[in-house]
Structure formats: structure tokens, C-alpha cells
C-alpha positions as CSV (number, residue, x, y, z in Angstrom):
1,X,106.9,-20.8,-24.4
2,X,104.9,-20.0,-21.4
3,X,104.8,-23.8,-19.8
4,X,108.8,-23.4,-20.2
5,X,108.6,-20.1,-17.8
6,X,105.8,-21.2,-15.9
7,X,105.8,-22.5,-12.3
8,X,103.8,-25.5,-11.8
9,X,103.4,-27.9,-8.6
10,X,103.4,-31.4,-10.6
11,X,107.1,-30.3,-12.0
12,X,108.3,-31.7,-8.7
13,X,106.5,-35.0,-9.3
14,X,107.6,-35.0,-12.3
15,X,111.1,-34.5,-12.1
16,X,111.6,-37.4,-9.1
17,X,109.8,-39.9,-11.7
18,X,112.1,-39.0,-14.0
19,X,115.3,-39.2,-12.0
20,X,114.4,-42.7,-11.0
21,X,113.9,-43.7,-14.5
22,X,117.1,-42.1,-15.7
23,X,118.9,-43.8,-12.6
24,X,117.3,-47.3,-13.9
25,X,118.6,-46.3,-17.4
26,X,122.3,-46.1,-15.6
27,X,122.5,-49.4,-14.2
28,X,121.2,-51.5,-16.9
29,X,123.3,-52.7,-19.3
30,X,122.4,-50.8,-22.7
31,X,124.9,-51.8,-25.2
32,X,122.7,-53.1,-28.1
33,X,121.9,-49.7,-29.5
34,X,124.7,-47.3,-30.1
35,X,124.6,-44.6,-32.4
36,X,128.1,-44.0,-32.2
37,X,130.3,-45.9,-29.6
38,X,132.1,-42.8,-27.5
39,X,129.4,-39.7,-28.1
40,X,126.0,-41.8,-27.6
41,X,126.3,-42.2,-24.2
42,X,127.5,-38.3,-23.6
43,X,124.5,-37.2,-25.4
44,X,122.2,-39.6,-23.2
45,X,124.0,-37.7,-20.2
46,X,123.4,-34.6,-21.5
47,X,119.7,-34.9,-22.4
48,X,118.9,-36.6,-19.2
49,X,120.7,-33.6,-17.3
50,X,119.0,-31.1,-19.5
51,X,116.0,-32.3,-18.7
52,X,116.6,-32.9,-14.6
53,X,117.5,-29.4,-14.8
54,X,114.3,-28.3,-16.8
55,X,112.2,-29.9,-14.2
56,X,113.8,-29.4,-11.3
57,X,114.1,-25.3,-12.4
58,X,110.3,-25.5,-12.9
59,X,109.4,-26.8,-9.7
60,X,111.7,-23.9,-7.8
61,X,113.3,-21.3,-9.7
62,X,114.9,-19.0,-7.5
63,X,118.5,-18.0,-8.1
64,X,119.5,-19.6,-5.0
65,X,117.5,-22.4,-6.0
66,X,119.1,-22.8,-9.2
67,X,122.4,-23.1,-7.8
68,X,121.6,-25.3,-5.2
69,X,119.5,-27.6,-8.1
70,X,122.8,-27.4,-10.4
71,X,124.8,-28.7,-7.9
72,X,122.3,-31.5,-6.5
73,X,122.2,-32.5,-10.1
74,X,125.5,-32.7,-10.5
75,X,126.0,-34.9,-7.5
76,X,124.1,-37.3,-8.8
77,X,125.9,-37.6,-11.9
78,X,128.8,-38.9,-9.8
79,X,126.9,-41.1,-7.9
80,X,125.6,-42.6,-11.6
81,X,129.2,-43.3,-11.8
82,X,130.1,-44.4,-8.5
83,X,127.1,-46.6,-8.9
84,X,128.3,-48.1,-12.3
85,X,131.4,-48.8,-11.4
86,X,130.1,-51.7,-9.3
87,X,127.5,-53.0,-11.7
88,X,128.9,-55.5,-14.7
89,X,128.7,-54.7,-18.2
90,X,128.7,-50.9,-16.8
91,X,131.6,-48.2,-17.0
92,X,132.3,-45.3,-15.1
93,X,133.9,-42.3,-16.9
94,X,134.4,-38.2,-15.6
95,X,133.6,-38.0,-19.1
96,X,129.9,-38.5,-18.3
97,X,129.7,-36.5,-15.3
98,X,131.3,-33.5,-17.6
99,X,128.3,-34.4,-20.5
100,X,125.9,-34.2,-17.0
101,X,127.5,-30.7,-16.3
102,X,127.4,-29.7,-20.0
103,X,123.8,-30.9,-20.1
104,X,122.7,-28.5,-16.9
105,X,124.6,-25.2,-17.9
106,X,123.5,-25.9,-21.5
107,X,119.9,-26.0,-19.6
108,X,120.3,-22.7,-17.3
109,X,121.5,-20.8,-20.5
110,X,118.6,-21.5,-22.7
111,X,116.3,-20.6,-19.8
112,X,118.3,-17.2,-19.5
113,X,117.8,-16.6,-22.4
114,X,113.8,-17.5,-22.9
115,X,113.6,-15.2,-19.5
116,X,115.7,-12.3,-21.7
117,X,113.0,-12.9,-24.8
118,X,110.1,-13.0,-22.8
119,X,111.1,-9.8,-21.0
120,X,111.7,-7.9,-24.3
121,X,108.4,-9.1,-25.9
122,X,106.2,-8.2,-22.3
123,X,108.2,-4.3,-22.7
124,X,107.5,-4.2,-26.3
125,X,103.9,-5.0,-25.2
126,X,103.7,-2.6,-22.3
127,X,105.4,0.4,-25.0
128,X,102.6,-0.7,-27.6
129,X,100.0,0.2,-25.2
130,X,101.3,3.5,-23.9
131,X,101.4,4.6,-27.2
């Protein structure tokens, strides 16, 4: 749980690798596996944006910072879809950009509430050790 909460330098490396891969994902035709033809694409959206938002939190994780990252993010969900509207074989749909935004609240609420955990478990350590 630590690397989760922990700050590290190489998230930020991380994280622009990864956006460049899930862009190249977006623009290239990806119709030959399909796990169900409407909710496979959502729930690529919203495991890429989950994880955008998992790195990008990691590599700056101020309140202010969050914001700003959840709303970078979900800029570049619509550009995804401005982008595949022009690219053949390709649709665009607010639909994705919605599984993008699920993917990042989803992400923020998870890592409120490992932040919540962690602070009960470090004050029933610090009680422990009074005692």
C-alpha cells in the first residue's frame, strides 16, 4: 500500500509514457477483440483514465494539483475523441469521455480512501505506543 501513497520522481516518466501509449491505443483501429461490443471500449477508457490519474496523482499530489490533473486528464479524453473522429475505422462518442471521467473520480476516491485507512492504522499505531 505504501508505493500507492508514496511520492516518487519516475511517476512523472512514467505517466507521459503511458499517455502516449494509451493515445496510440486511440487511434488505431482495434476492432478484432471485443469482449462485448458497447462496454469494452468504456472499460478500456476507464482503466486507462484510472491509471493516468494514479500516475499523474503520484507524481504531484496536492489538492490543487489533483484538480488541476483531473481536469488535464479529462481534456484529453476529448481530444481522444476529437482525434478519432478524423481517423477511419474510429468513432467518437461523449460516452467515452464520461467512462474517462468515471475512470478519474473512480481513481481520486479510492486514493481517499487508502489516505483515510492509512491515517487510521498510523493513529492506531501512535495509541499503541502511548499505551
Amino acid at each position: 500500500m505504501k508505493i500507492l501513497l508514496k511520492k516518487n520522481p519516475y511517476f512523472k516518466k512514467i505517466f507521459f509514457i503511458t499517455v502516449i501509449i494509451v493515445f496510440v491505443f486511440a487511434i488505431i483501429p482495434t476492432d478484432q477483440i471485443s469482449l462485448h461490443p458497447y462496454y469494452d471500449d468504456k472499460i478500456k477508457h476507464f482503466i486507462a483514465f484510472f491509471t493516468l490519474s494514479f500516475l499523474l496523482n503520484r507524481s504531484s499530489s496536492t489538492i490543487e494539483h489533483r484538480l488541476r490533473n483531473m481536469g488535464a486528464l479529462l481534456l484529453f479524453g476529448f481530444f481522444i475523441e476529437f482525434v478519432q473522429y478524423f481517423v477511419p475505422n474510429r468513432q467518437s462518442s461523449i460516452e467515452d469521455v464520461i467512462a474517462d471521467l468515471i475512470g478519474i473520480i473512480f481513481f481520486q476516491i479510492t486514493y481517499a480512501l487508502l489516505k483515510f485507512i492509512q491515517g487510521l492504522l498510523q493513529s492506531r499505531k501512535v495509541k499503541s505506543k502511548s499505551l
